[in-house]
C-alpha positions in Angstrom: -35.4 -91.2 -74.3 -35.9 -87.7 -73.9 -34.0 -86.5 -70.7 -36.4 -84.9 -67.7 -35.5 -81.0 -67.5 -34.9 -79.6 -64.3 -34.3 -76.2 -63.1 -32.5 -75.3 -59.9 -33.3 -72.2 -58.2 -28.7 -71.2 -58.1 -28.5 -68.7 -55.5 -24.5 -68.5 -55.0 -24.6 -70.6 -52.4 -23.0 -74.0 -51.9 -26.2 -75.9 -51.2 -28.0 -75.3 -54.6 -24.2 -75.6 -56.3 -24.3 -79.1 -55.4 -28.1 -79.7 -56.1 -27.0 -78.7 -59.7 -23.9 -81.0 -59.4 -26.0 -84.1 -58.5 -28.7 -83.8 -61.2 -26.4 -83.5 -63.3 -25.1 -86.6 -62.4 -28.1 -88.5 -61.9 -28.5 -87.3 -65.9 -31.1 -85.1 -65.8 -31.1 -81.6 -68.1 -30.4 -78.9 -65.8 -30.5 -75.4 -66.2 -30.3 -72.7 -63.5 -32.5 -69.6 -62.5 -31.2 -67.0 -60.1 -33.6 -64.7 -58.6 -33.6 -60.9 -58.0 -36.1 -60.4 -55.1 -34.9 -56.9 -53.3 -33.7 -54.0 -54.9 -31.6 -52.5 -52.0 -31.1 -48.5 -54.0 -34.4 -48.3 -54.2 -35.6 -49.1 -51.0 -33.0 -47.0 -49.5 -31.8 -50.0 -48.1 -27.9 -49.7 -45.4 -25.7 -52.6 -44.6 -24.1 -50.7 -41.2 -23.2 -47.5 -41.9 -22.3 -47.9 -45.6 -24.6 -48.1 -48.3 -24.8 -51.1 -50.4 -23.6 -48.8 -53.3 -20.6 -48.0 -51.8 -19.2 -51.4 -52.3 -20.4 -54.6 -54.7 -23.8 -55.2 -53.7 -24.3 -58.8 -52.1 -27.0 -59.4 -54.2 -25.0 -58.9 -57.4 -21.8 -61.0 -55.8 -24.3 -63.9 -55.3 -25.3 -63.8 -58.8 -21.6 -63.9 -60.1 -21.1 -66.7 -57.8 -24.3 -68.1 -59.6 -22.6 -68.0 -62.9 -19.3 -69.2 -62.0 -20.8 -72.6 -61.0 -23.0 -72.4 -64.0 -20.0 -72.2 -66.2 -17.9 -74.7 -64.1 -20.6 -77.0 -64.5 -21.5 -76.2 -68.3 -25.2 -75.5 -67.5 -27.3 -72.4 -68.6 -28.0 -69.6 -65.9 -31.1 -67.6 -66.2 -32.0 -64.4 -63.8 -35.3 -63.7 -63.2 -36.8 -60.1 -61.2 -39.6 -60.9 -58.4 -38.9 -58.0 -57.0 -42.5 -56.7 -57.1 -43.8 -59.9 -55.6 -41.7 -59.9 -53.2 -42.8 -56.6 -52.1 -46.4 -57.3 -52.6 -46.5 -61.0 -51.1 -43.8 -61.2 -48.4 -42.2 -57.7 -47.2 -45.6 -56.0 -46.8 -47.0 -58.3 -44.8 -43.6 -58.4 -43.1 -44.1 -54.6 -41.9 -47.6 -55.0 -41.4 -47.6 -57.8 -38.8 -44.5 -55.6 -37.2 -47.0 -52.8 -37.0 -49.5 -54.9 -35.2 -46.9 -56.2 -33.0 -46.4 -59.9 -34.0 -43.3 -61.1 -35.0 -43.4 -62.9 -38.4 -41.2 -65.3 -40.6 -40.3 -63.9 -43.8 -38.8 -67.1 -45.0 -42.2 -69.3 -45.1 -43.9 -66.4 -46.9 -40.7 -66.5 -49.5 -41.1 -70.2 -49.7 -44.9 -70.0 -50.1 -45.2 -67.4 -52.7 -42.2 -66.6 -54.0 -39.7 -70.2 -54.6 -42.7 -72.2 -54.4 -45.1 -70.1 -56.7 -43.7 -67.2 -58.7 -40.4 -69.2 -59.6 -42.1 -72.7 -60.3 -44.5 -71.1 -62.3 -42.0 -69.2 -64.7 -39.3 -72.5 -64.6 -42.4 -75.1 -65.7 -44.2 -72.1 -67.8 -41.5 -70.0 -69.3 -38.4 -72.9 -69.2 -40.0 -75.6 -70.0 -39.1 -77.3 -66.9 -40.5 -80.6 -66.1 -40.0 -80.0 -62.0 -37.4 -77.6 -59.9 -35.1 -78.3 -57.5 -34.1 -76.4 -54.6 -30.9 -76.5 -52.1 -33.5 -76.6 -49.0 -32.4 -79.8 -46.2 -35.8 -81.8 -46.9 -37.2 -84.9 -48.8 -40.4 -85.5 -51.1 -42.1 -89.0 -50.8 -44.8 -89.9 -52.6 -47.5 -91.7 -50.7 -49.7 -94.4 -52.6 -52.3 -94.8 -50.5 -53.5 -90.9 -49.9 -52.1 -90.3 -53.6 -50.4 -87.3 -52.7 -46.3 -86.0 -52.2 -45.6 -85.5 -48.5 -42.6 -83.3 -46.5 -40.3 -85.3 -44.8 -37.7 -84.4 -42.2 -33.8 -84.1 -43.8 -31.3 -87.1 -42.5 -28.9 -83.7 -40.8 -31.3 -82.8 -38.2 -29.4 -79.8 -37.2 -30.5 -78.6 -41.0 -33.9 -80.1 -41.4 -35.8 -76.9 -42.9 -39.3 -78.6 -43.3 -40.3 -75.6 -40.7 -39.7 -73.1 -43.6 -41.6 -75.4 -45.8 -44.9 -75.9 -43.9 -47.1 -73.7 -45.9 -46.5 -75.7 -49.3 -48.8 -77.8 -50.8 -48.9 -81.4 -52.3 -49.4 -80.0 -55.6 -45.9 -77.7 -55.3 -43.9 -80.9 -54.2 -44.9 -82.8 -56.8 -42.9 -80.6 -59.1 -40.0 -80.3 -56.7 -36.7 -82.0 -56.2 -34.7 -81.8 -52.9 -31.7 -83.6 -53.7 -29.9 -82.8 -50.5 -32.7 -84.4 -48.3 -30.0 -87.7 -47.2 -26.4 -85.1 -46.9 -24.6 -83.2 -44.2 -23.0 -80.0 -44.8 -19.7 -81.5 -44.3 -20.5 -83.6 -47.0 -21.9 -80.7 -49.6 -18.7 -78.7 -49.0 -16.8 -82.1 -49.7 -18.4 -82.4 -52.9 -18.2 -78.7 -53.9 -14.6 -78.7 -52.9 -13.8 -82.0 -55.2 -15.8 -80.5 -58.4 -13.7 -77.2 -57.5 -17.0 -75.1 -57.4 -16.6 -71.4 -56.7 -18.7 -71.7 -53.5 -17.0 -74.8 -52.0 -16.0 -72.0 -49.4 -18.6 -69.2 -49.1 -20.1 -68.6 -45.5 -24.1 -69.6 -45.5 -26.5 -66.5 -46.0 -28.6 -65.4 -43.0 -30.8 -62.6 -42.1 -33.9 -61.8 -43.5 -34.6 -64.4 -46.8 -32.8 -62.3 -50.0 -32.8 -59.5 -47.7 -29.7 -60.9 -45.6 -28.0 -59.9 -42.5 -28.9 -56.1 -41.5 -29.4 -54.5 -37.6 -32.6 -55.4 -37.1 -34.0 -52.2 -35.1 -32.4 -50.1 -38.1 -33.7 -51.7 -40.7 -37.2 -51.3 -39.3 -37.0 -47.9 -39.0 -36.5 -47.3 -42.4 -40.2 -48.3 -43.0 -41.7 -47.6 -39.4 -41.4 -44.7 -38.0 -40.7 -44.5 -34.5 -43.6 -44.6 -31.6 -41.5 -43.7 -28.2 -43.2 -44.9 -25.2 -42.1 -46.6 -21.7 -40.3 -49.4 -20.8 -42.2 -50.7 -17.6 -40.9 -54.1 -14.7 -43.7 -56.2 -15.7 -43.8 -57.3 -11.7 -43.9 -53.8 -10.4 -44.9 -51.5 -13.0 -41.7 -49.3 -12.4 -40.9 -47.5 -15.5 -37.3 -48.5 -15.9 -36.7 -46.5 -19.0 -38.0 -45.4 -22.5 -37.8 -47.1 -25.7 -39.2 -46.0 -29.7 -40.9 -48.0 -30.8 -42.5 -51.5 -29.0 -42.5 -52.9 -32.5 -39.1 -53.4 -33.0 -38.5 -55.8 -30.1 -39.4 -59.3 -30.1 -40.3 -61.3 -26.7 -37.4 -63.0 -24.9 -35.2 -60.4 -26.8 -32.2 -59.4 -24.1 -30.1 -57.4 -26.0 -30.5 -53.6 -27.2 -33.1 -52.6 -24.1 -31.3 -49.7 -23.0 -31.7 -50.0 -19.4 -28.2 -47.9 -18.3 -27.6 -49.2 -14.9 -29.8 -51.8 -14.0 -28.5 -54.4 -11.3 -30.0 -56.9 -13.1 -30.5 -58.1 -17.4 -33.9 -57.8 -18.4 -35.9 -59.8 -21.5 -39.0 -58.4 -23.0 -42.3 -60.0 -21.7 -44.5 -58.9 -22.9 -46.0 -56.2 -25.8 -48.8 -53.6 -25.3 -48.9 -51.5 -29.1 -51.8 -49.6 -28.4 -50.3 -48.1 -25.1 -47.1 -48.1 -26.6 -45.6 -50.0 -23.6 -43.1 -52.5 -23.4 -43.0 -55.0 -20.5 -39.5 -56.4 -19.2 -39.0 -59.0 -16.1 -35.5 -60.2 -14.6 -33.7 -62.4 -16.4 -33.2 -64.7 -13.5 -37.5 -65.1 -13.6 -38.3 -66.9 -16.8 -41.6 -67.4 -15.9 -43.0 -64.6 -17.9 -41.9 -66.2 -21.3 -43.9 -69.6 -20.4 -47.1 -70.2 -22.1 -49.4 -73.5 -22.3 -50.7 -73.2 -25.3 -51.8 -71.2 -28.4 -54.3 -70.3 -31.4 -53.6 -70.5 -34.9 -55.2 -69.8 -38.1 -53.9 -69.4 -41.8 -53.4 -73.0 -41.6 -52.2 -75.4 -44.0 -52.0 -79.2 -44.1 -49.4 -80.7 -46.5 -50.7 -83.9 -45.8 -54.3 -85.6 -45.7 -54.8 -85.9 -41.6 -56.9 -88.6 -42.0 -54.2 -91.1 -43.4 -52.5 -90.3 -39.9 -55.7 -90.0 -37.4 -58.5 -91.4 -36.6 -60.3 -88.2 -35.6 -58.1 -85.5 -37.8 -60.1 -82.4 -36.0 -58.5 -83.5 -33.1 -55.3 -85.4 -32.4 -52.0 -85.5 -30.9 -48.5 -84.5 -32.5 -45.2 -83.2 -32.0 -44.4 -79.5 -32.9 -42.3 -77.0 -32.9 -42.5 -73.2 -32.7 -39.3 -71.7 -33.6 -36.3 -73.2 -36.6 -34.5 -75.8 -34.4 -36.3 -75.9 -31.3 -36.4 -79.2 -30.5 -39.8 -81.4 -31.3 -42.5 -81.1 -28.4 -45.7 -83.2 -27.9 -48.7 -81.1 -28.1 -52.3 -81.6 -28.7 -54.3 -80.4 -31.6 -58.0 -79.5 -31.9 -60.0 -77.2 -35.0 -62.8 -75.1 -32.9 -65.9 -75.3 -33.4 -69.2 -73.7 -32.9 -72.1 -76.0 -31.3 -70.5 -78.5 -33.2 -70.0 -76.9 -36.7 -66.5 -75.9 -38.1 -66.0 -72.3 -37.2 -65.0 -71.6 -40.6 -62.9 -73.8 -43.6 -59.9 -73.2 -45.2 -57.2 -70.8 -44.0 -59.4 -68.7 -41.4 -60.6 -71.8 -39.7 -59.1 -71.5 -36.0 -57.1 -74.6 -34.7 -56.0 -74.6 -30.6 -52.9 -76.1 -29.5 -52.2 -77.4 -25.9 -48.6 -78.2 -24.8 -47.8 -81.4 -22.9 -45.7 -79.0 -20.9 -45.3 -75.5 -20.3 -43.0 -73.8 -23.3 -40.9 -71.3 -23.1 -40.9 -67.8 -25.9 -44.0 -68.8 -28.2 -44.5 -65.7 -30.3 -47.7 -64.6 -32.1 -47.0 -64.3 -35.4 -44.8 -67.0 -36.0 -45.3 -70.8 -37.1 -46.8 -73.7 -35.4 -45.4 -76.6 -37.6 -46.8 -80.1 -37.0 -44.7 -83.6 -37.2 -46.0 -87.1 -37.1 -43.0 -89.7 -37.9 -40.6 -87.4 -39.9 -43.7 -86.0 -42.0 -43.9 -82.4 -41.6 -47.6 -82.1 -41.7 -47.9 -78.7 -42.5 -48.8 -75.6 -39.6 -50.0 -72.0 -39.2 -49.1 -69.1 -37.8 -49.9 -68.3 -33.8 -52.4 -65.3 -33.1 -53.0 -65.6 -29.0 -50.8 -67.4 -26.6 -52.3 -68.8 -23.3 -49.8 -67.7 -20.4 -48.8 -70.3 -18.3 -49.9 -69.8 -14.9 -46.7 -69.6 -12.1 -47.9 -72.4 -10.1 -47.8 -74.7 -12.8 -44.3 -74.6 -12.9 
């Protein structure tokens, strides 16, 4: 019996190492495929003060990471350039929701388009891959009643990524693997260090997704140009300084206001791009970052909403707004316009009430829904309701 082909996505990490290791023990035919998705010379690109050609790029290291567990583990590595979808599908909308002041996630876009799409396409089309498989913490399950692959929450809660994954579809799962959905990373390093894989050791990427870590504010800059304006006490209207650009701060941020001598720490509380002002309020009055609720749109259920509720335009859940941030009940309901949907799809407009007041919900970002360790999919947040003080 022929043997099912899988592909992994190998970045050089030690999460998609071991994915390779398993299926390859579970007897599957694996192959790898690494993928180029930034080209840091061309976009001018600085790691602190030091070009990345000054030194091996981290791009490049990854990749001969990529290859030394390919050879380790006797298994074919192919590299593959997204570089222009990239650009196209994730880092322009990137800068273009900076622009209009909204604070995006990068990573759900890469998922969407680029692991999820571009690479599954060219592994099933170009490979001859019968699904992929990806080092993300999260499980497939196949549901026989709705007939359709569902997102479910990874055993190490502390890793679950099923927030990063909320924009795929049933179709994309169906062709994906997730072999690391039941480990810890104690127990990945374990198994990388007793197969002696190159990675057993490497620190986890962060930053921006195939971007990595880089000042934020500086980075920015090098695709939007500065817009100075004032820094004003949200409570007062004091101008307590100046800033250049409201764009590159995100609400709650702390750090990197510039307020010289100020008795007190600030946060950012709010953002005004058009009157290029930015709002702070003390840090010991939090009340600013509280909100009670929010609109989405771009929205995208993994999972058929009727399985789960008897009224799916309307229903209760648990969510969460930020990687990590603990579950929180809220209450879900599409809008609608003397009764009809507003609109279908992805522009349809979906309102979401907290149970309580919650603290640093950002437009821009994701509004991912749970229901029993199914990650039912979400959208991304375009008004946030302000939670009025005397509700506190």
């Amino acid at each position: 019996m022929k043997k099912e082909k899988v592909v992994v996505g190998l970045s050089g990490g030690v999460d998609s190492s071991v994915v390779a290791l398993l299926l390859l023990e579970q007897g599957y035919e694996v192959e790898g495929l690494f993928m180029r998705n930034w080209d840091a010379t061309a976009n001018n690109d600085f790691l602190g003060n030091k070009t990345l050609n000054d030194s091996i790029c981290p791009q490049e290291q990854d990749f001969l990471d990529a290859q030394a567990v390919a050879d380790k583990l006797g298994i074919k590595l192919h590299r593959v350039d997204f570089v222009q979808d990239y650009w196209d599908d994730v880092f322009s909308y990137f800068i273009k929701e900076h622009q209009l002041g909204r604070t995006p996630n990068p990573d759900i876009l890469c998922n969407k388009y680029i692991k999820f799409d571009k690479f599954l396409h060219y592994a099933l089309n170009q490979l001859k891959a019968d699904k992929i498989a990806m080092g993300h913490y999260a499980g497939v399950r196949f549901n026989t009643k709705t007939k359709s692959y569902e997102l479910l929450e990874a055993s190490d809660k502390n890793k679950d990524q099923t927030y990063f994954l909320s924009q795929l579809t049933s179709d994309q799962l169906a062709k994906t693997l997730f072999p690391l959905a039941k480990l810890t990373k104690p127990e990945i390093r374990q198994l990388a260090k007793l197969n002696h894989l190159a990675t057993a050791e490497k620190k986890d990427s962060t930053g921006i997704c195939f971007i990595g870590e880089r000042n934020f504010k500086d980075f920015l800059q090098n695709y939007l140009p500065h817009q100075p304006g004032k820094i004003v006490d949200i409570e007062t209207g004091e101008v307590l300084g100046t800033h250049v650009g409201v764009m590159y701060y995100t609400i709650g941020q702390r750090k990197g206001l510039n307020l010289g001598g100020q008795l007190e720490p600030h946060y950012v509380a709010k953002k005004d791009i058009d009157k290029k002002t930015l709002y702070v309020a003390k840090a010991s009055d939090e009340s600013h970052l509280l909100s009670s609720g929010l609109i989405m749109n771009e929205v995208n259920w993994i999972s058929n909403l009727s399985y789960y509720f008897a009224n799916p335009n309307y229903f209760e859940a648990e969510a969460r707004f930020r990687y990590r941030q603990p579950l929180s009940k809220v209450r879900v309901q599409k809008l609608s316009n003397n009764g009809n949907d507003v609109t279908n799809g992805k522009n349809a407009e979906w309102k979401v009430t907290f149970s309580q007041p919650l603290k640093a919900i950002t437009e821009g970002q994701a509004a991912v829904f749970y229901h029993d360790g199914v990650c039912l999919g979400g959208g991304t947040i375009t008004k946030v309701f302000a939670s009025p003080k005397n509700n506190l």
